[in-house]
C-alpha positions in Angstrom: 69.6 7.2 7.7 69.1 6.9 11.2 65.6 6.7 12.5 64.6 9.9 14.1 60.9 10.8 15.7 58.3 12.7 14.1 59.3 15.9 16.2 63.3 15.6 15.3 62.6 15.3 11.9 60.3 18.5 12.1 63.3 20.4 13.7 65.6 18.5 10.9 63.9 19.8 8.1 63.4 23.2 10.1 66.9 23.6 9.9 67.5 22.3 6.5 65.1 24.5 5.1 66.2 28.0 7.4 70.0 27.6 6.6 68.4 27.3 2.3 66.8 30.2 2.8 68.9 32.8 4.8 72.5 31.4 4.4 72.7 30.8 8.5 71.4 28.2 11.2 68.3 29.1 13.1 68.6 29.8 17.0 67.2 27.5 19.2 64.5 29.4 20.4 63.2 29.6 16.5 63.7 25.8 16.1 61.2 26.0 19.3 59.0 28.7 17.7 58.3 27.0 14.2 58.6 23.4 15.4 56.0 23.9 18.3 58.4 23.3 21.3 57.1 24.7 24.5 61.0 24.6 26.0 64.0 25.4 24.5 65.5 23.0 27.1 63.1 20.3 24.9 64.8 21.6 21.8 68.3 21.3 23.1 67.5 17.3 24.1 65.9 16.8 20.4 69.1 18.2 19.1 71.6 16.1 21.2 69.8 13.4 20.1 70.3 14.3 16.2 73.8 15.1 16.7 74.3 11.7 18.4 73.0 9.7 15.5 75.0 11.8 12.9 72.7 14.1 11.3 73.6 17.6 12.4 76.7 19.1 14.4 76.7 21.5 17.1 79.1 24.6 17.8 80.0 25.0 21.5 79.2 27.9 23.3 78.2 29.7 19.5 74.3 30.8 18.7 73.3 29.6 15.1 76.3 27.1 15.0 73.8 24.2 13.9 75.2 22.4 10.6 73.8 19.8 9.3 76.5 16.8 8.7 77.1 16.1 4.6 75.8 19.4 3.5 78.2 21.7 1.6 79.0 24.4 3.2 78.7 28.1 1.4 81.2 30.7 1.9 80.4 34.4 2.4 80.7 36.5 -0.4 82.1 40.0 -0.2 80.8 42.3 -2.4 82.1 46.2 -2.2 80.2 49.2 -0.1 79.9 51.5 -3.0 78.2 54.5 -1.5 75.0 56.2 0.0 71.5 56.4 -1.3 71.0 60.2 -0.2 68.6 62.9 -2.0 70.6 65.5 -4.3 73.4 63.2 -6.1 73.0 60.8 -8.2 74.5 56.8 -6.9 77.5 56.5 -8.9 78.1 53.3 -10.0 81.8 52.1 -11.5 82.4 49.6 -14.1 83.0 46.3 -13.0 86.4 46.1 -13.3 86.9 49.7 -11.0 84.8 48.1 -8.1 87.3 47.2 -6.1 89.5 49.9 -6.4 86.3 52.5 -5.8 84.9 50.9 -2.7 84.5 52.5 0.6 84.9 48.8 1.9 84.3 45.4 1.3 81.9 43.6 3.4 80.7 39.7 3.8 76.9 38.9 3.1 74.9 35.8 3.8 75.5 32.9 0.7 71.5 32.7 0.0 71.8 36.5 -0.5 74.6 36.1 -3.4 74.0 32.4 -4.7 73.2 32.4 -8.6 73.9 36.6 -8.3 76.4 38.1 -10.2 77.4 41.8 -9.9 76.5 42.6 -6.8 77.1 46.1 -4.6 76.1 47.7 -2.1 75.0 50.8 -0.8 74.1 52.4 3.1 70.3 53.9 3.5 70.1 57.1 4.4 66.3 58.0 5.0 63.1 56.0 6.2 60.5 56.2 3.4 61.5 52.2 3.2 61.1 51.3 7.1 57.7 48.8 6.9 59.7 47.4 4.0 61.9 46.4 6.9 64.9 49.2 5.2 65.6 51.8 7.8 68.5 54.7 7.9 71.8 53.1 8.1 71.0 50.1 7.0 72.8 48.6 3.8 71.3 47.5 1.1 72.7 44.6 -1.7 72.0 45.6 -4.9 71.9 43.9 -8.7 72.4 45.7 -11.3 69.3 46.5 -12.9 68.4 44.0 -15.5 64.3 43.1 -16.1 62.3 45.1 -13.7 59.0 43.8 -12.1 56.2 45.8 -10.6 57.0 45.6 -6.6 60.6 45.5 -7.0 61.9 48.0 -4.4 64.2 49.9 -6.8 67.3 52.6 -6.8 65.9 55.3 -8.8 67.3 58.2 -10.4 64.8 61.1 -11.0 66.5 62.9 -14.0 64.4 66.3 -13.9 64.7 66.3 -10.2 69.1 65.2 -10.3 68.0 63.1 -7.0 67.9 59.4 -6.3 65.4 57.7 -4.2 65.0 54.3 -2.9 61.3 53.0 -3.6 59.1 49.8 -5.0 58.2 50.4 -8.8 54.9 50.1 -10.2 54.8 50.6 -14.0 51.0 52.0 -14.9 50.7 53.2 -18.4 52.8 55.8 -19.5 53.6 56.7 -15.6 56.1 55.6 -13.0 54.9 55.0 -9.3 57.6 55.2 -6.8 55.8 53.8 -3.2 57.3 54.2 -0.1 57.0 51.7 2.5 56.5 54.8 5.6 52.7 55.2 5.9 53.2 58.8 6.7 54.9 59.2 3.0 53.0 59.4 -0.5 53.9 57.8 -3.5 55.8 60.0 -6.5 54.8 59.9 -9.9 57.3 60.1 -13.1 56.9 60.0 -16.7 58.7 56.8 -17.7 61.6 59.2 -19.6 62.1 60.5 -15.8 62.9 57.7 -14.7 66.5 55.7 -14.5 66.6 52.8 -13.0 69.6 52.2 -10.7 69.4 48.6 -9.3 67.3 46.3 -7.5 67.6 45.5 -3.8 68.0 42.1 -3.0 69.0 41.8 0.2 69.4 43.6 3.5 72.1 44.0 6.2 69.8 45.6 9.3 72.8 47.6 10.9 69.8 49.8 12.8 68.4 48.7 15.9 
C-alpha cells in the first residue's frame, strides 16, 4: 500500500467507514468536519493526493462521488412504497409474493439500509409525533416486518380497540404498552399488551421534508 500521511489516512478511513455506514461517500466539507480540516480547499489537495497513489477515485463535477479503489461496490435496492401511516385505517400489508403487484411505486434505498435485510417496505409519514426522532410528515419510512421487538424500537402499531395505527418507539412495562412520541409537545399512549399489533419496525429513513 502506498505510504500516505497521518491526515490522508484519517480522511481514508473517514471515508471507508462513512460509505459502511450510510451506503454513500461523504461530502468534502464532512471529510473536513470529522477529519479536523480547517479548508475544504486542504481536503481537496489531501484527496488528489490519495487518488494519485491509487487509493480512492474521484467523480467529476459529482458531490459524494468519492470511491475507494478495490472496494465492491453495493447496488441500490428497491423495495415497494406500500402506503401511508395515517390515523383511522389500519397499514395493510400484502403477502410477499402480491408486493409488487400492490405497490404505489418502487423506490431505490441506500445498500447499508437493506444489507443482511430481507422483506423490506415502505411506507410515507403522515403526522409529526416522530420529528426529534428525525421522522417528519412526508417522509418515508423502510420498514421490516416485525420479527423480535426491543424496547426503543420506533414501531408501526395498530391499536385494535381504537382501528388506528400510529407510528411510535415501544416500551414493554409489565402488562402495559408505552407508545412515546419523539414531539415534546405530544404524550405517550398506554395499551394493554392484547391492544396492541405490532406492524413493523422502522429501519431506515428517506427525509423527503425539508
Amino acid at each position: 500500500m502506498p505510504r500516505t500521511t497521518n491526515t490522508r489516512a484519517a480522511i481514508l478511513d473517514f471515508i471507508k467507514t462513512f460509505r459502511r455506514n450510510n451506503g454513500y461517500s461523504p461530502s468534502v466539507r464532512e471529510v473536513a468536519q470529522h477529519c479536523g480540516v480547517k479548508s475544504p480547499s486542504v481536503v481537496q489537495y489531501h484527496l488528489n493526493h490519495l487518488e494519485q497513489a491509487g487509493l480512492i477515485t474521484k467523480g467529476k463535477d459529482r458531490s459524494r462521488s468519492l470511491g475507494i479503489v478495490g472496494e465492491k461496490e453495493d447496488v441500490a435496492s428497491r423495495v415497494p412504497l406500500l402506503g401511508v401511516i395515517a390515523a383511522g385505517q389500519p397499514i395493510w400489508v400484502p403477502s410477499v409474493d402480491r408486493w409488487s403487484a400492490e405497490a404505489e411505486s418502487m423506490i431505490e434505498i441506500p445498500p447499508a439500509i437493506g444489507r443482511g435485510k430481507r422483506d423490506l417496505y415502505a411506507l410515507r409519514v403522515r403526522g409529526n409525533s416522530m420529528v426529534d426522532a428525525m421522522i417528519a410528515d412526508g417522509d418515508i419510512v423502510i420498514m421490516e416486518q416485525a420479527g423480535s421487538i426491543n424496547n426503543g424500537d420506533v414501531v408501526a402499531c395498530w391499536l385494535k380497540n381504537e382501528q388506528e395505527v400510529t407510528l411510535k418507539k415501544i416500551y414493554f412495562e409489565n402488562e402495559q404498552v408505552r407508545l412515546q412520541p419523539c414531539n415534546p409537545y405530544m404524550l405517550p399512549m398506554y395499551h394493554d399488551r392484547e391492544n396492541i399489533s405490532v406492524q413493523g419496525r422502522v429501519v431506515g429513513v428517506l427525509r423527503i421534508s425539508s
